[in-house]
VOPAGU-2260 file (C-alpha; in pm, 1 decimal, decimal comma):
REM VOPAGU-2260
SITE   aa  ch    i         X         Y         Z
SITE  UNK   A    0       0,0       0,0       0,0
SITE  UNK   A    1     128,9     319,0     -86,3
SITE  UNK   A    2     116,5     566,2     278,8
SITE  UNK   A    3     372,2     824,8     253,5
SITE  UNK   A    4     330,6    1158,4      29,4
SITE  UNK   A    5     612,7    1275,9    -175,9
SITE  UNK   A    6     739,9    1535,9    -142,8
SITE  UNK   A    7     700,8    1412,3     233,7
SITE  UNK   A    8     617,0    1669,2     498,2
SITE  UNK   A    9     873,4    1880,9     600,7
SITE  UNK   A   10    1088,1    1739,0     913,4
SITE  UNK   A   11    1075,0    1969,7    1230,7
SITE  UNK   A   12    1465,1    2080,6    1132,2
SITE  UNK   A   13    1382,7    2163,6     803,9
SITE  UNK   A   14    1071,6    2356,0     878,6
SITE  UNK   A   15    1287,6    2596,1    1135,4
SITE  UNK   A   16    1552,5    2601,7     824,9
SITE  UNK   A   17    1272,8    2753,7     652,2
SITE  UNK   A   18    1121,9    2970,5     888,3
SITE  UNK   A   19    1472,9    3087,1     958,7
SITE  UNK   A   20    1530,5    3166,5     575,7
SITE  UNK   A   21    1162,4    3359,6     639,6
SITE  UNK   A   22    1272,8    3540,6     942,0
SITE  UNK   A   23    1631,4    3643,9     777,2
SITE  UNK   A   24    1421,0    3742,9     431,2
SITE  UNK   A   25    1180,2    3953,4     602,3
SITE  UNK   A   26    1461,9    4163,9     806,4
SITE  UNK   A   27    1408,4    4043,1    1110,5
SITE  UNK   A   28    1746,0    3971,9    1199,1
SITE  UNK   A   29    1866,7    4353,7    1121,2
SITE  UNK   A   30    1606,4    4469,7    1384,7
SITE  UNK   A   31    1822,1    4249,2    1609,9
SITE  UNK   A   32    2112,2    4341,3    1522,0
SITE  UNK   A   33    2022,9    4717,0    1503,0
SITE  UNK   A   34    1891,1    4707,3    1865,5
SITE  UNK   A   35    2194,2    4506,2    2031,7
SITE  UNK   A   36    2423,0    4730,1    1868,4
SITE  UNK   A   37    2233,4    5070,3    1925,7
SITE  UNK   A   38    2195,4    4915,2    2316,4
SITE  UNK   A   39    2548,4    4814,8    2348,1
SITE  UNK   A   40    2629,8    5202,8    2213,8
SITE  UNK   A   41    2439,7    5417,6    2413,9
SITE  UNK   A   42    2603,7    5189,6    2747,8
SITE  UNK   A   43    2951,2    5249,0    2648,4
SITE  UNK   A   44    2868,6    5589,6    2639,9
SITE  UNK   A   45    2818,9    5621,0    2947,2
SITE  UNK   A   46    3158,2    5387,2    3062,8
SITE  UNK   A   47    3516,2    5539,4    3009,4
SITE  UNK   A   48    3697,0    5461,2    2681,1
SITE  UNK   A   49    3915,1    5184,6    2675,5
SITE  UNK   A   50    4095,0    5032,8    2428,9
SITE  UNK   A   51    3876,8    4722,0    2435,6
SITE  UNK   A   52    3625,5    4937,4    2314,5
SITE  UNK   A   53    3811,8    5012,6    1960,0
SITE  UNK   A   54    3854,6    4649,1    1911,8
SITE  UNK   A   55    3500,7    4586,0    1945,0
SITE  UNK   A   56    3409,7    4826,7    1725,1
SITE  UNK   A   57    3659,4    4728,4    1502,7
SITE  UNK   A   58    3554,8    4340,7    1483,9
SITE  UNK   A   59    3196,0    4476,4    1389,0
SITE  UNK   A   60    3364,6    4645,7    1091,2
SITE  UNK   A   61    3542,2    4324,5     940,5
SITE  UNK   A   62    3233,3    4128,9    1009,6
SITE  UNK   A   63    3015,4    4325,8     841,5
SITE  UNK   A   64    3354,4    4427,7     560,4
SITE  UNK   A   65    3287,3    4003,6     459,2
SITE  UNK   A   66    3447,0    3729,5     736,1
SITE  UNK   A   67    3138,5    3611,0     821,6
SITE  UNK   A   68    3050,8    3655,5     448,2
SITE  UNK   A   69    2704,8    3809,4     541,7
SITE  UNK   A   70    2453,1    3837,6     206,0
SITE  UNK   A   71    2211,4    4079,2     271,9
SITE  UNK   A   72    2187,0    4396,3     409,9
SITE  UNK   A   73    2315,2    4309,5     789,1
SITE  UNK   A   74    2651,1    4402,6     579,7
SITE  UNK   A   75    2628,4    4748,1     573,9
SITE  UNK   A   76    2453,9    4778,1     884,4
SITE  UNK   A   77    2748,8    4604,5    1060,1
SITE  UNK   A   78    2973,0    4837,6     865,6
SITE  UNK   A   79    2720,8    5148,5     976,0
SITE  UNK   A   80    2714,2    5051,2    1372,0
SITE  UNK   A   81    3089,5    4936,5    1373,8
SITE  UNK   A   82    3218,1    5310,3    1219,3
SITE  UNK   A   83    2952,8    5517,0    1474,3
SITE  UNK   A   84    3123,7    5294,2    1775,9
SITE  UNK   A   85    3489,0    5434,8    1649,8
SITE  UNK   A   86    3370,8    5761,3    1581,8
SITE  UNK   A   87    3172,4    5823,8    1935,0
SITE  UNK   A   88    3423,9    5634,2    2115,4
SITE  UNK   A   89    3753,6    5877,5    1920,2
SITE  UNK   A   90    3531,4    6167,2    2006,8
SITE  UNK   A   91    3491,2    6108,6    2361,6
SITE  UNK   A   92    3879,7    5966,4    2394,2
SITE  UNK   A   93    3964,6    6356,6    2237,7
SITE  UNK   A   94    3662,7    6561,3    2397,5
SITE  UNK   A   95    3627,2    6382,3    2741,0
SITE  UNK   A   96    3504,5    6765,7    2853,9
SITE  UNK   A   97    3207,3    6711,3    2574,7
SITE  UNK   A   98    3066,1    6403,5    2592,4
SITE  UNK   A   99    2781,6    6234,3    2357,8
SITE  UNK   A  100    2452,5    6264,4    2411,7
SITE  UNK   A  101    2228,5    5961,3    2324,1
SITE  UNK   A  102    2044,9    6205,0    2126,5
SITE  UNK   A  103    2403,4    6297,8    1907,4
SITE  UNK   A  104    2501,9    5927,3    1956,8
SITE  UNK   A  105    2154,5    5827,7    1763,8
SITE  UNK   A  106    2178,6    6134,6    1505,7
SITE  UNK   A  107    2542,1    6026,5    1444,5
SITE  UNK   A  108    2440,3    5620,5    1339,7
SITE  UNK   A  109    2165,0    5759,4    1105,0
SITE  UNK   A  110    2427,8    6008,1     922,5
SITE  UNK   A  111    2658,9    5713,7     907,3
SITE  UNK   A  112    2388,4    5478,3     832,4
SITE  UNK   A  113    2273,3    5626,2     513,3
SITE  UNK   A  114    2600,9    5686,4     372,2
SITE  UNK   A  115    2745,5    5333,5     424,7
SITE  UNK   A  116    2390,1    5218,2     260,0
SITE  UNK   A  117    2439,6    5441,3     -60,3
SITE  UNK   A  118    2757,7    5279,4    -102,5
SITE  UNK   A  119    2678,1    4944,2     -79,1
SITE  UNK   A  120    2356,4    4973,3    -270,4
SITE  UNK   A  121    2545,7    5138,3    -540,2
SITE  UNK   A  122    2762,4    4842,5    -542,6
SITE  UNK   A  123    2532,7    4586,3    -533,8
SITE  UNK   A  124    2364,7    4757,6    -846,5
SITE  UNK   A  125    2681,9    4739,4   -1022,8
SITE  UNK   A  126    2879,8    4465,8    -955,6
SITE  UNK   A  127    2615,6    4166,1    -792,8
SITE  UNK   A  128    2387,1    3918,4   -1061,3
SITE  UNK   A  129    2093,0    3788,3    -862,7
SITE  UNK   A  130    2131,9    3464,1    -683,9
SITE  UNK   A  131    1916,4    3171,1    -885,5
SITE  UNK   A  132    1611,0    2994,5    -687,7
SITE  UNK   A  133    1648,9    2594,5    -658,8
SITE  UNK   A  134    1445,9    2553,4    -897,0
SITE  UNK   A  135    1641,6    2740,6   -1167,3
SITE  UNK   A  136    1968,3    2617,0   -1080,4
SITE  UNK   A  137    1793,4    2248,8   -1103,7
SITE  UNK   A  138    1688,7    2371,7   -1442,8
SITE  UNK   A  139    1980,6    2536,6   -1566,8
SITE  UNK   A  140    2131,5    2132,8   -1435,9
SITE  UNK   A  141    1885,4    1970,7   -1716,3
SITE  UNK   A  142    1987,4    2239,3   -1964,5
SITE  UNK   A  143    2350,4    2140,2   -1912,1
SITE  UNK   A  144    2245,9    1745,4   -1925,5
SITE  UNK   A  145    2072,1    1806,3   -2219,5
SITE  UNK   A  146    2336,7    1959,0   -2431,7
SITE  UNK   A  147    2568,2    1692,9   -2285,5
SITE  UNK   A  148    2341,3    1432,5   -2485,8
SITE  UNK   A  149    2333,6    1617,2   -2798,6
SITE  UNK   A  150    2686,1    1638,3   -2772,3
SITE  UNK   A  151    2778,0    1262,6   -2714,3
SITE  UNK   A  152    2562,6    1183,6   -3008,7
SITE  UNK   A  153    2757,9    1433,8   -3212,5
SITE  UNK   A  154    3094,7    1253,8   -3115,9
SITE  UNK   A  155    2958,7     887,3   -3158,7
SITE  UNK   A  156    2676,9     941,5   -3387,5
SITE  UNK   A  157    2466,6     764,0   -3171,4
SITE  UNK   A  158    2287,1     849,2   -2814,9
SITE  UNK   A  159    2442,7     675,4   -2491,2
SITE  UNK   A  160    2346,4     359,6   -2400,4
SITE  UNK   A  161    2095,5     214,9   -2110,1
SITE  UNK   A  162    2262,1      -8,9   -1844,1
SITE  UNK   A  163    2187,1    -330,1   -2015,2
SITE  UNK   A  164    2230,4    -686,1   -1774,5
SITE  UNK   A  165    2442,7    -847,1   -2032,0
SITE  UNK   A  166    2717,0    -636,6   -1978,1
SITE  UNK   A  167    2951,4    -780,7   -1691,5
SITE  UNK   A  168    2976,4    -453,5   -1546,2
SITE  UNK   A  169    2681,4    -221,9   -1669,1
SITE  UNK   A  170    2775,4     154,3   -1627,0
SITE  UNK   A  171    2520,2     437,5   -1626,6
SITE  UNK   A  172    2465,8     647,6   -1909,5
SITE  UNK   A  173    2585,6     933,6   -1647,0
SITE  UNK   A  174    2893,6     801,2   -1597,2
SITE  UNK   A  175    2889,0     824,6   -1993,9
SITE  UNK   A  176    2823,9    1205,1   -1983,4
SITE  UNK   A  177    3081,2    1280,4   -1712,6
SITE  UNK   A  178    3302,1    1427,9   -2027,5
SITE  UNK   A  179    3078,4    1618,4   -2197,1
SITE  UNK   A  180    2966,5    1816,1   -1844,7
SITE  UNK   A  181    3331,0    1918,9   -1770,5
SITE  UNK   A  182    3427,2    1669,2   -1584,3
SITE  UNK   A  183    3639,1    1400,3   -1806,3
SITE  UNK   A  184    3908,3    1351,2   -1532,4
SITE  UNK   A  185    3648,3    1212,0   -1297,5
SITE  UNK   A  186    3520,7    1003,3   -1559,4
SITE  UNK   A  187    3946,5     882,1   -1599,4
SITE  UNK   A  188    3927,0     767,6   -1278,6
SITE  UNK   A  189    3597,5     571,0   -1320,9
SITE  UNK   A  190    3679,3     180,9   -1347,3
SITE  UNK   A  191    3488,9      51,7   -1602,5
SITE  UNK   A  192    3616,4    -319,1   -1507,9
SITE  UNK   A  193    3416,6    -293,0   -1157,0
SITE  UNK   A  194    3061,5    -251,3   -1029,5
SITE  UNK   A  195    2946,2      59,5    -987,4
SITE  UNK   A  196    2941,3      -5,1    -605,6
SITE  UNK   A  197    3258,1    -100,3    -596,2
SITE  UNK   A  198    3465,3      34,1    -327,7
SITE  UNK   A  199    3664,4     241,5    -554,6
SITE  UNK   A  200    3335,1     354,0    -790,5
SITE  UNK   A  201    3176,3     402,6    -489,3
SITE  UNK   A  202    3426,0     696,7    -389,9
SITE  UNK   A  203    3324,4     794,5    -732,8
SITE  UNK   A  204    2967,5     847,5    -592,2
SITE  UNK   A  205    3081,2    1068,3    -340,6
SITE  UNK   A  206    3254,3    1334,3    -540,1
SITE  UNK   A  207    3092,1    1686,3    -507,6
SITE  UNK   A  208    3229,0    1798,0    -836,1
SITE  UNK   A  209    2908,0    1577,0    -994,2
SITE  UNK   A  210    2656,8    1843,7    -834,6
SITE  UNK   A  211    2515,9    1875,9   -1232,3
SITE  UNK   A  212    2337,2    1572,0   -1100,1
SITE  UNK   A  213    2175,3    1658,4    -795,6
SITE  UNK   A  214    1897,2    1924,7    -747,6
SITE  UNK   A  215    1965,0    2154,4    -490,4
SITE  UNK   A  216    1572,7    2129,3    -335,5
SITE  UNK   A  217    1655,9    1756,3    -228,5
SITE  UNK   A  218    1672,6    1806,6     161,2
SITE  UNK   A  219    1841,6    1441,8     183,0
SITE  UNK   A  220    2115,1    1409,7    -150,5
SITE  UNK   A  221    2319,0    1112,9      29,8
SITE  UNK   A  222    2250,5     771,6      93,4
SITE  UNK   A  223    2397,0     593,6     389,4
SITE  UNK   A  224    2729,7     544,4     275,1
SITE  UNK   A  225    2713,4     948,4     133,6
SITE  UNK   A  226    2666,2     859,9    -235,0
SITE  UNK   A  227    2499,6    1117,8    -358,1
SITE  UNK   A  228    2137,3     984,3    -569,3
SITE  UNK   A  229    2037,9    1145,0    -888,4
SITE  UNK   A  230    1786,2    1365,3    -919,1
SITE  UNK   A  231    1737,2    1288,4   -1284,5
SITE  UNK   A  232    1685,2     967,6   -1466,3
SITE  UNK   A  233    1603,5     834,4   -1832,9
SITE  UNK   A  234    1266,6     692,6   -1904,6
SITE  UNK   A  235    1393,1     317,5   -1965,6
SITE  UNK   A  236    1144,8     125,9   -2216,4
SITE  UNK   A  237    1156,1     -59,5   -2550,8
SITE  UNK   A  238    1049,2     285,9   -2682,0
SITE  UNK   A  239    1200,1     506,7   -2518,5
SITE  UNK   A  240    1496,1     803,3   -2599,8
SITE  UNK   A  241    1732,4     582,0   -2503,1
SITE  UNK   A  242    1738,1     243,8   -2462,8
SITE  UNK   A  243    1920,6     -66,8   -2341,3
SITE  UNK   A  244    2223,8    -236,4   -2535,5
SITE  UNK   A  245    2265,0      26,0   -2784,3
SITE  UNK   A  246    2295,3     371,4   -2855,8
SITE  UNK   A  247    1984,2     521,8   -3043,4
SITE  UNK   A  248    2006,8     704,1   -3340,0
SITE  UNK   A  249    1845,4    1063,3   -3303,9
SITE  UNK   A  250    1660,9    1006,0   -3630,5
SITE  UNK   A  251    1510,8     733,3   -3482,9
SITE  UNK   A  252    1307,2     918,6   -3268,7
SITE  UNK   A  253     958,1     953,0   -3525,8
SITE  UNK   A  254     785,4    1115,0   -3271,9
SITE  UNK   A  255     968,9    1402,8   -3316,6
SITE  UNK   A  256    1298,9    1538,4   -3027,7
SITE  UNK   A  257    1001,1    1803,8   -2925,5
SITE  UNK   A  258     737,8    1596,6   -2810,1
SITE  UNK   A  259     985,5    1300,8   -2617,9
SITE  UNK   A  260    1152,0    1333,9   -2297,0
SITE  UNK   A  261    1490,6    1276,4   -2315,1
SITE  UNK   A  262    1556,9    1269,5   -1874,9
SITE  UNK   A  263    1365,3    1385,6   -1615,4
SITE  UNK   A  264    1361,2    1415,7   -1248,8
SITE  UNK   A  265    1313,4    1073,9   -1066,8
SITE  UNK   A  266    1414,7    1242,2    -685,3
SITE  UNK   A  267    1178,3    1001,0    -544,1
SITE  UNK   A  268    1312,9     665,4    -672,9
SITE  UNK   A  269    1641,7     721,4    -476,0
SITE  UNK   A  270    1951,3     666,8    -715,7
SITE  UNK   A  271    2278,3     663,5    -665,5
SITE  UNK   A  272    2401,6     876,6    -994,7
SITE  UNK   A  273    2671,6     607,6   -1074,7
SITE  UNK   A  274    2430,2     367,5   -1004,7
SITE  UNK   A  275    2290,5     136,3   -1362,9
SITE  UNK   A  276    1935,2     190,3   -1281,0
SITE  UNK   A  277    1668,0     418,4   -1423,3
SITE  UNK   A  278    1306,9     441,9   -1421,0
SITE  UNK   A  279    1171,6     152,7   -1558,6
SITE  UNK   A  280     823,9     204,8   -1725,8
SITE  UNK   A  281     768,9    -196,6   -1670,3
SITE  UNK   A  282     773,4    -157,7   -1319,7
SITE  UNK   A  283     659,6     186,6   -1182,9
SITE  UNK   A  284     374,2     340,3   -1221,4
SITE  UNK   A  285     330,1     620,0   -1520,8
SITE  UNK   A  286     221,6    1008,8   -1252,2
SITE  UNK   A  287     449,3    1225,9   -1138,6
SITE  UNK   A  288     475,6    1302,8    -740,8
SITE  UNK   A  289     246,1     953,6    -669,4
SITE  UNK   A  290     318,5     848,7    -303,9
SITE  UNK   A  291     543,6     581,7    -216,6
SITE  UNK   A  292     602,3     286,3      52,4
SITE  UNK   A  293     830,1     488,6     274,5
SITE  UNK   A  294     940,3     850,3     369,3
SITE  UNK   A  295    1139,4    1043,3      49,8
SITE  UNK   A  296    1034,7     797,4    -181,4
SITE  UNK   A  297     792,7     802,5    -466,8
SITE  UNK   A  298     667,3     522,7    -674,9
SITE  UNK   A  299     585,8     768,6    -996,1
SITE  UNK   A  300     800,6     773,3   -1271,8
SITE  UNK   A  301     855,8    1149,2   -1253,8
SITE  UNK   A  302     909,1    1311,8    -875,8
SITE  UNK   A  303    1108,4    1610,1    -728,6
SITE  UNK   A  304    1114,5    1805,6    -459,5
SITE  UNK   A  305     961,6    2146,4    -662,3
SITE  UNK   A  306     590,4    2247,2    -536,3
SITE  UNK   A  307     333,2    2120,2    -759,9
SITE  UNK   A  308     509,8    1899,4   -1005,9
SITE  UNK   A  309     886,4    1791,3   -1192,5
SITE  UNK   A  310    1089,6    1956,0   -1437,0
SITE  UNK   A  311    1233,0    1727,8   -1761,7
SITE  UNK   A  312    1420,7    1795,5   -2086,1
SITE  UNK   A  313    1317,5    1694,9   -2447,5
SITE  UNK   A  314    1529,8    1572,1   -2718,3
SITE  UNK   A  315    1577,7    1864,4   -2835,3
SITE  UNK   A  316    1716,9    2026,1   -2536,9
SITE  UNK   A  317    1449,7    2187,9   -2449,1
SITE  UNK   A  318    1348,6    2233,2   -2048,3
SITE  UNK   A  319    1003,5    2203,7   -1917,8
SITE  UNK   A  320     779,6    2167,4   -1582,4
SITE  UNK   A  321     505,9    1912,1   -1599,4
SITE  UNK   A  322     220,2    1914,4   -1298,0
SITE  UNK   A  323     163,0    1679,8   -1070,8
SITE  UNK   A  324    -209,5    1655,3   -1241,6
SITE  UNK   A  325     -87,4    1589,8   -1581,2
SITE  UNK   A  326    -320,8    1314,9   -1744,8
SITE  UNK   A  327    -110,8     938,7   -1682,3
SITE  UNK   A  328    -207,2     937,4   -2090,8
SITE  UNK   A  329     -74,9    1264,6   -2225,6
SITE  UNK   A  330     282,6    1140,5   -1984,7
SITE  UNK   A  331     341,6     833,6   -2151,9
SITE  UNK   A  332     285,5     967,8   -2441,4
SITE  UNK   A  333     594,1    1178,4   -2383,7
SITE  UNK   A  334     762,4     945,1   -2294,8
SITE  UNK   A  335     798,4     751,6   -2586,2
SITE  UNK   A  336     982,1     788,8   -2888,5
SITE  UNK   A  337     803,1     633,6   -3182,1
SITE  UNK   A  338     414,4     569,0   -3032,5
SITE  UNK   A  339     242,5     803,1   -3289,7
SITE  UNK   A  340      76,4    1014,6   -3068,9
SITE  UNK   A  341     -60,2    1368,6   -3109,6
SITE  UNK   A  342      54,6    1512,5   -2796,8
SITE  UNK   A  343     -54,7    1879,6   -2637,9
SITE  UNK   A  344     236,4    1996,3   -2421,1
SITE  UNK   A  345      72,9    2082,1   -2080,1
SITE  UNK   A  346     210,9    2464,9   -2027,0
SITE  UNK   A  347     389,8    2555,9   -1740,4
């Protein structure tokens, strides 16, 4: 009986990741920091200047100047507080017959405030590209796979290869790719007279520098033994874009490279990217997202960890997003290479 929802519900760590991420988004963490600070001010104000004080001030500087490699705007607010500390703290070690008033003390952080803020909005304007959500990085990971295929087939004139069981040591059509996603010395070191679990393939699994493969929504991207699983898989059928034993032909594909997916993402079905397995339309059930028979896994031939369905690329390189609704009928459809069908690609 399939029990357990995929994506499955969020774990109690993961939810305060998230409402963390919502707390730090929202600003919340600058009103703390803008009221410790401002607190921690106003007392030294009224304590006499030491030199401890300078290297306080000072540390609040480099912290917010990039050590603790802060992304948001507690940056120049670190930088803001940390120069109003030196500055009130240098005019009451030269003035001790003046001192600050809270009032002058508060006027002075504004004035400093706004001109560190300028600066590093200026900055930011200039010189920083937007970070990319999950969901576009997983994308821009298809794109790469994608070209990687078109690619191979360009070299070999011919499309990689499913695992096929009467090979004595079936390798993944990943593994295959590993040259044509800039990484061929990882691929060197790949023994293609082992298993894939092998304990020197299975170091192979562990290697970071294969991140093309994993989709950075996946909460849990190691197994036990910290291979890391694939988020994406081939559709693995007598009719599918690529198949077992030999290397397609594009031209084989009559359906057309636009209306077949090439690989999609198979989170759910818990790979290990060196791993010889795919999902196999003879044994797994044609939805995307469809629970499965314990937590993180999903019995569908399509699952990730996106909200509301799974991304896939065509034959033609092209990425799309398919919902979790999509009709079982209009999905195997696209997923075959030389059924026939007239096929309507769902929109986004």
């Amino acid at each position: 009986m399939n029990e357990f929802p995929f994506p499955p519900p969020e774990s109690l760590g993961h939810l305060i990741e998230r409402l963390y991420a919502w707390f730090t988004a929202s600003g919340g963490h600058l009103v703390v920091i803008f009221v410790a600070l401002l607190a921690l001010l106003l007392w030294q104000n009224r304590r006499p200047v030491t030199p401890s004080q300078f290297i306080l001030w000072t540390a609040v500087i480099l912290m917010g100047a990039g050590i603790l490699e802060l992304n948001s705007l507690a940056q120049p607010l670190l930088i803001a507080m940390g120069l109003t500390g030196v500055a009130c703290t240098t005019w009451r070690r030269l003035r001790a017959d003046h001192p600050l008033s809270s009032i002058q003390t508060i006027g002075g952080l504004m004035m400093i405030s706004c001109i560190t803020f300028l600066t590093w909005a200026f900055h930011s304007v200039v010189s920083e590209a937007p970070t990319p959500s999950r969901r576009s990085v997983c994308k821009n990971n298809l794109k790469q796979i994608g070209l990687a295929l078109h690619n191979y087939e360009f070299r070999y004139r011919h499309l990689p290869a499913l695992a096929s069981n009467e090979m004595t040591h079936p390798r993944s059509w990943r593994v295959e790719l590993l040259p044509f996603i800039d990484h061929e010395p990882l691929r060197r070191r790949y023994r293609d007279d082992e298993d894939w679990n092998s304990p020197a393939n299975t170091e192979i699994a562990r290697e970071t520098t294969a991140r093309v493969y994993s989709c950075p929504s996946n909460p849990q991207p190691t197994d036990a033994e910290r291979r890391f699983y694939s988020a994406y898989v081939a559709p693995d059928g007598p009719d599918t874009f690529l198949i077992r034993g030999r290397g397609r032909h594009m031209q084989e594909v009559f359906d057309g490279t636009s209306y077949t997916i090439a690989v999609m993402e198979g989170c759910g079905l818990e790979i290990v990217w060196t791993e010889p397995r795919d999902a196999d339309l003879n044994e797994v059930p044609i939805g995307i997202n469809l629970p499965g028979n314990e937590p993180g896994r999903s019995n569908g031939v399509m699952s990730s960890y996106h909200s509301g369905g799974a991304q896939y690329v065509m034959g033609d390189g092209a990425v799309r997003f398919l919902s979790s609704n999509t009709d079982p009928a209009v999905l195997k459809a696209l997923l075959t290479a030389t059924g026939g069908e007239t096929v309507d690609i769902p929109g986004p």
